[in-house]
C-alpha positions, -999 to +999 in steps of 0.1 A: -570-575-035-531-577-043-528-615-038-548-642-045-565-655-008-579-693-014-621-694-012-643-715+008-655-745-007-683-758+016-695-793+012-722-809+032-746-841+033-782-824+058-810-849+070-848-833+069-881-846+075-895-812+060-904-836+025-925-811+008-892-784+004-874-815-005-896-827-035-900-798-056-876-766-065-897-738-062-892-726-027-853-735-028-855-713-064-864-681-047-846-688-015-812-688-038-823-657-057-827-643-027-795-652-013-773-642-044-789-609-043-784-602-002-746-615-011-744-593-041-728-625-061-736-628-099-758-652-112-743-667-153-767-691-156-787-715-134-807-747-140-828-768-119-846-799-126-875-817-104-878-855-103-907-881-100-922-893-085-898-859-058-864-843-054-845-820-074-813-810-083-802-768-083-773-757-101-765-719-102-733-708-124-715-678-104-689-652-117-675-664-081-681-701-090-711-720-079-737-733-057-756-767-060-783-787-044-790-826-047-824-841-028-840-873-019-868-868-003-876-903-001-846-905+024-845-871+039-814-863+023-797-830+013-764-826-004-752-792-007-722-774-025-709-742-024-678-726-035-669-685-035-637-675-050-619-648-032-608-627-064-622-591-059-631-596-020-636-620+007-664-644+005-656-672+032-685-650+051-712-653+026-702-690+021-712-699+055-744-677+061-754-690+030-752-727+037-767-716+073-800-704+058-798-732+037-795-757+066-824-734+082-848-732+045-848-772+044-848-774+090-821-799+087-794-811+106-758-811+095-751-849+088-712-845+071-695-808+065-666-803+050-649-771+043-618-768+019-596-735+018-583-740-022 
């Protein structure tokens, strides 16, 4: 790539009643591993963090940037955050088939979205 081309920065608020994927990390763990491998993105660092009495937080560190998850299972709430840089190839792709299968891993519907070009 000869120029820099502004990456996707998806931002979104889901609503589940799928509590159980909600309240602890595990599943959402492997789902991301999975996803950063099928994407061929490179993981730096990750951490994730369960709460009681449910929820968790994600956070996964990417050469390309990041990609985070917030939950409250006690409201059926998702936040997600994902942002690919553009630098070596195009990502905007991978950006959203990543928060589809997201959106699909917790059966949620798509409360908020927004998507920033930057």
């Amino acid at each position: 790539m000869e120029t820099y081309t502004p990456g996707l920065h998806l931002i979104a608020t889901l609503q589940s009643e799928k509590t159980a994927s909600l309240s602890h990390y595990a599943g959402f763990k492997q789902l991301a591993d999975e996803l950063i491998a099928a994407h061929s993105l490179q993981k730096l660092g990750e951490i994730y963090h369960n709460f009681e009495p449910g929820g968790f937080t994600g956070v996964v560190c990417l050469s390309e940037s990041h990609l985070s998850v917030h939950t409250w299972p006690e409201f059926g709430k998702v936040n997600v955050d994902i942002y690919l840089s553009n630098f070596q190839r195009v990502n905007d792709g991978a950006v959203k088939a990543i928060f589809e299968r997201i959106r699909a891993y917790f059966e949620a519907e798509v409360v908020l979205e927004n998507q920033i070009s930057r």
